[in-house]
C-alpha positions, 0 to 999 in steps of 0.5 A, spaced: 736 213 878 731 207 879 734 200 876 726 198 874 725 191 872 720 188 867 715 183 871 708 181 869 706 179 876 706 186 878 701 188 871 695 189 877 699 194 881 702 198 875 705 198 868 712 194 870 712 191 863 716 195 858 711 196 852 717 198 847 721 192 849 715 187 848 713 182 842 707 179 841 704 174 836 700 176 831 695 170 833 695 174 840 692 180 837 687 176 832 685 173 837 684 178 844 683 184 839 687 189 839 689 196 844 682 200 846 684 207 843 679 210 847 686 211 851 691 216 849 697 214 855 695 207 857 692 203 851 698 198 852 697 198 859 689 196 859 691 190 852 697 188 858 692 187 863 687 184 859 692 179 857 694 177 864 688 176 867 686 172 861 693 168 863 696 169 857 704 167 858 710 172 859 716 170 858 722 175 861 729 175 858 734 179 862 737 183 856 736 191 855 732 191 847 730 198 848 731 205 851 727 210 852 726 217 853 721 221 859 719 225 853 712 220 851 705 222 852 705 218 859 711 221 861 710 228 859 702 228 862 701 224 867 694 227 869 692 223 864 696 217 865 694 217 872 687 218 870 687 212 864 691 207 869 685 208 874 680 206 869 684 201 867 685 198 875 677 199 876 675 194 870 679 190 874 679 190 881 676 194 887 675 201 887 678 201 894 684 197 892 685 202 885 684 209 890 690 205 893 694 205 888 692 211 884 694 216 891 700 211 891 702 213 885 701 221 886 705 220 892 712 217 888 711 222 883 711 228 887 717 224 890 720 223 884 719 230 882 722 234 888 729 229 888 730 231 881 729 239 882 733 239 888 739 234 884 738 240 879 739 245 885 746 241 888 749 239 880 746 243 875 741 240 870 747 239 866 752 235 870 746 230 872 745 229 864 751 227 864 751 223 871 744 220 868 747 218 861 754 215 864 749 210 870 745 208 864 750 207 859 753 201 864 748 196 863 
């Protein structure tokens, strides 16, 4: 269990804006264009970033307004979700700073990864369903 927090500043490291719990002015898009769907994964992402570096204002409020679930395209293909984050960090940074966070990323997946398999492996799949509904069921 990993307590994420929404925080723009963090756009040219990673996605940290929750993309479902995101309300954007019509006039926003009329004006910026709108999400480049040669992305499959990380459409949201690239628009994001093209907001922020353009100093469009975010505004954070500390309230849950959306849940999701890991069954998404980014959640379930991360090759490919690595792969569009790292052309997106390209057009907006230095290779060398995108390779950074791009081995950066393998590193906490695989990390990631393996914590879950050996939670598996001590609780069984169904009680760490059970423990993950419970944590998230208190915020």
């Amino acid at each position: 269990y990993k307590k994420l927090t929404a925080n723009h500043e963090m756009l040219l490291e990673y996605m940290s804006i929750f993309h479902p719990s995101t309300f954007i002015k019509k006039e926003i898009y009329e004006r910026e264009g709108y999400y480049d769907t040669f992305f499959k994964s990380a459409a949201d992402y690239d628009f994001l970033v093209k907001l922020f570096i353009k100093k469009k204002r975010f505004v954070y409020y500390p309230m849950t307004i959306s849940i999701f679930n890991n069954q998404g395209i980014s959640s379930k293909n991360f090759t490919l979700s690595l792969k569009e984050n790292y052309v997106i960090n390209t057009k907006h940074k230095s290779i060398f700073k995108s390779k950074l966070i791009y081995f950066k990323m393998i590193i906490e997946h695989h990390y990631f990864e393996i914590r879950k398999r050996v939670l598996i492996f001590i609780l069984g799949k169904e009680k760490l369903g059970t423990l993950k509904a419970h944590l998230y069921s208190k915020k």
